[in-house]
C-alpha positions in Angstrom: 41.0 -11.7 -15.5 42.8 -13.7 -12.9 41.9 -17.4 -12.7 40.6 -18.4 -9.2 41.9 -22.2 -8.8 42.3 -22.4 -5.0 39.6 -24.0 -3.0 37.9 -21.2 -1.1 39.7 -17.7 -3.1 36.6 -15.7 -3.1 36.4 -12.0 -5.5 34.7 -8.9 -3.7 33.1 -6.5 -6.1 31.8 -3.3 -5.7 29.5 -2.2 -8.0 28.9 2.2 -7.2 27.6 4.7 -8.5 28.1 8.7 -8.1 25.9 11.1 -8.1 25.7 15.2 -7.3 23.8 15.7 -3.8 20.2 16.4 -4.2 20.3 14.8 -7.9 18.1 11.9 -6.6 17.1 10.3 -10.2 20.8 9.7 -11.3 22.2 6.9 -10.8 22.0 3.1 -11.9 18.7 3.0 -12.1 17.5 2.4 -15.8 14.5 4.5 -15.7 16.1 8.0 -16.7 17.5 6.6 -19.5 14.3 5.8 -20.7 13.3 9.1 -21.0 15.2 9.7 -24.3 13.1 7.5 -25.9 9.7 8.9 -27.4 8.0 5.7 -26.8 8.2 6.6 -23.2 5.9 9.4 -23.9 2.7 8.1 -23.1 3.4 6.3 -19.7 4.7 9.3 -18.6 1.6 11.4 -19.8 -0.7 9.3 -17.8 1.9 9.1 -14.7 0.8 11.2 -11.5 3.3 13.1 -9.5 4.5 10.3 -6.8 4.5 8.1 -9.8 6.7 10.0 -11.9 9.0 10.7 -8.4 9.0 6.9 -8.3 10.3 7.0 -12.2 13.2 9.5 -11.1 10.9 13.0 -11.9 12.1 15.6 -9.3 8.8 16.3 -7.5 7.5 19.9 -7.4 9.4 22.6 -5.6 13.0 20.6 -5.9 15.6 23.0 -6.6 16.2 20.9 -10.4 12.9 23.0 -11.3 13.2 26.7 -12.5 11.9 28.1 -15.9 14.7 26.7 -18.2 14.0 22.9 -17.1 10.4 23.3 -17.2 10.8 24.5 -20.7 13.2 21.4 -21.7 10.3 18.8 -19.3 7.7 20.7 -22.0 9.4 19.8 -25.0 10.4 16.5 -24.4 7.2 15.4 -23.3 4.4 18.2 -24.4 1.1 16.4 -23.5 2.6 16.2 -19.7 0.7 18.5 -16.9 3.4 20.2 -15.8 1.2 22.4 -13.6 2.2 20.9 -10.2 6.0 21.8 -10.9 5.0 25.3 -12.2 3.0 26.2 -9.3 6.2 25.6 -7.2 8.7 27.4 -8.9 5.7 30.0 -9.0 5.4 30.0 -5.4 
């Protein structure tokens, strides 16, 4: 760390994040991570579609969505309607 003793030095720091294009629900954002917990379970459950797109969800008929990450959505969080996101990758 470099001491600042100067009167007016000033430090600049970016703080960024990367993500893939069209992965909306990486990033900084410490909601995602929650999802690994099981206590996030029933907030999710009762959730509806915009609010789980505000929690970082994909929303229905994002490319993210096919029959293998349906499957992982349905065992992570099994009491979740995932009828919305089936009926677009059904479509």
């Amino acid at each position: 760390m470099t001491d600042m003793t100067l009167p007016g030095e000033s430090r600049f720091l970016f703080n960024l994040g990367y993500r893939a294009a069209g992965a909306d629900w990486v990033g900084s954002n410490p909601w995602p991570r929650k999802g690994f917990y099981e206590q996030w379970n029933p907030l999710v459950n009762r959730c509806s579609v915009r609010q789980l797109e505000a929690l970082g969800f994909p929303p229905p008929g994002h490319d993210y969505w096919d029959e293998a990450t349906l499957k992982g959505c349905a065992e992570r969080y099994p009491d979740l309607d995932l009828a919305p996101w089936r009926l677009a990758v059904n479509a």
